[in-house]
C-alpha positions as CSV (number, residue, x, y, z in Angstrom):
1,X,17.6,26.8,21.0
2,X,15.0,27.5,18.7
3,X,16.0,24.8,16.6
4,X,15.6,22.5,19.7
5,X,12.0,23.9,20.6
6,X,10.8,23.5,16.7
7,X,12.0,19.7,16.2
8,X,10.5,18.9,19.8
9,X,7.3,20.4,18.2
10,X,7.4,18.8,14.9
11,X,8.0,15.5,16.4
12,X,5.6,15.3,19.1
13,X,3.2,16.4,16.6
14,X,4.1,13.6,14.2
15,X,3.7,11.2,17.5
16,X,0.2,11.8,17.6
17,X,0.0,11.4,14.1
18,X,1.1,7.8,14.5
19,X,-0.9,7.1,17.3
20,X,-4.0,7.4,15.7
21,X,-2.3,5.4,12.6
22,X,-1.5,2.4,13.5
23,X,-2.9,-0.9,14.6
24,X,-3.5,-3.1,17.6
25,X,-0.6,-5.1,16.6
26,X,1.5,-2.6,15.1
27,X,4.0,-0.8,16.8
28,X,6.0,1.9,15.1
29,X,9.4,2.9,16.1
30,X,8.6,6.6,18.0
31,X,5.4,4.5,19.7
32,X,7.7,2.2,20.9
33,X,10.6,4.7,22.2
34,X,7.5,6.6,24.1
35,X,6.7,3.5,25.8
36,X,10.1,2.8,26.4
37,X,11.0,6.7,28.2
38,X,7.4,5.8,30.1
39,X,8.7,3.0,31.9
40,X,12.5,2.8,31.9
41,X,15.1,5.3,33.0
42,X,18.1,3.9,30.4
43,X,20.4,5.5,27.2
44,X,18.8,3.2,24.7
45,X,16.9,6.2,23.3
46,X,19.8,8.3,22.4
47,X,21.3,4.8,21.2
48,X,18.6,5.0,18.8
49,X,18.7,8.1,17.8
50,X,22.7,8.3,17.4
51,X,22.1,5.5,15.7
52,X,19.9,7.2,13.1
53,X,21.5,10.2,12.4
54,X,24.7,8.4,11.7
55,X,22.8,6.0,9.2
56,X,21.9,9.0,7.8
57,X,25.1,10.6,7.4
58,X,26.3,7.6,6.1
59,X,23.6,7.0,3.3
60,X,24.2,10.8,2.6
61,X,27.8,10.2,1.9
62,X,26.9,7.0,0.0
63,X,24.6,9.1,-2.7
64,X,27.5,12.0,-2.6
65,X,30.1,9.2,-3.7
66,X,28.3,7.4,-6.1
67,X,26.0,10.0,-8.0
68,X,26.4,13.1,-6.2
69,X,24.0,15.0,-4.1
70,X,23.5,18.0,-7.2
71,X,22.1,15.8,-9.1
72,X,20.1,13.6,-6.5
73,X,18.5,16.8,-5.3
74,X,18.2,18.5,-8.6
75,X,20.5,21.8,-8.5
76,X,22.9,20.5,-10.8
């Protein structure tokens, strides 16, 4: 639960950041999934973010493949 709390904090906080970031015509991805949760009631959101996290893991498991992630990170 804790873990929960501090990446709601930590993101929310990095929201803000991008507000005051970008542009007129610029629209980052988190400005426009708050948009998105202001106006619509729909699971494209935790499309996005399943989305993410499995890119992730799947770039992860690319690096472990082909170089290793000792190396990559620089304990090995």
């Amino acid at each position: 639960m804790v873990g929960v709390i501090s990446s709601f904090i930590v993101s929310f906080d990095d929201l803000t950041v991008v507000l005051f970031v970008t542009g007129p015509r610029m629209a980052t991805l988190p400005i426009r999934i708050y948009a998105h949760i202001e106006y619509y009631t729909d699971p494209l959101v935790a499309d996005i973010a399943s989305s993410i996290v499995g890119m992730t893991i799947i770039v992860m498991m690319a690096i472990e493949k082909l170089v290793g992630l000792d190396k990559v990170l620089g304990s090995g």
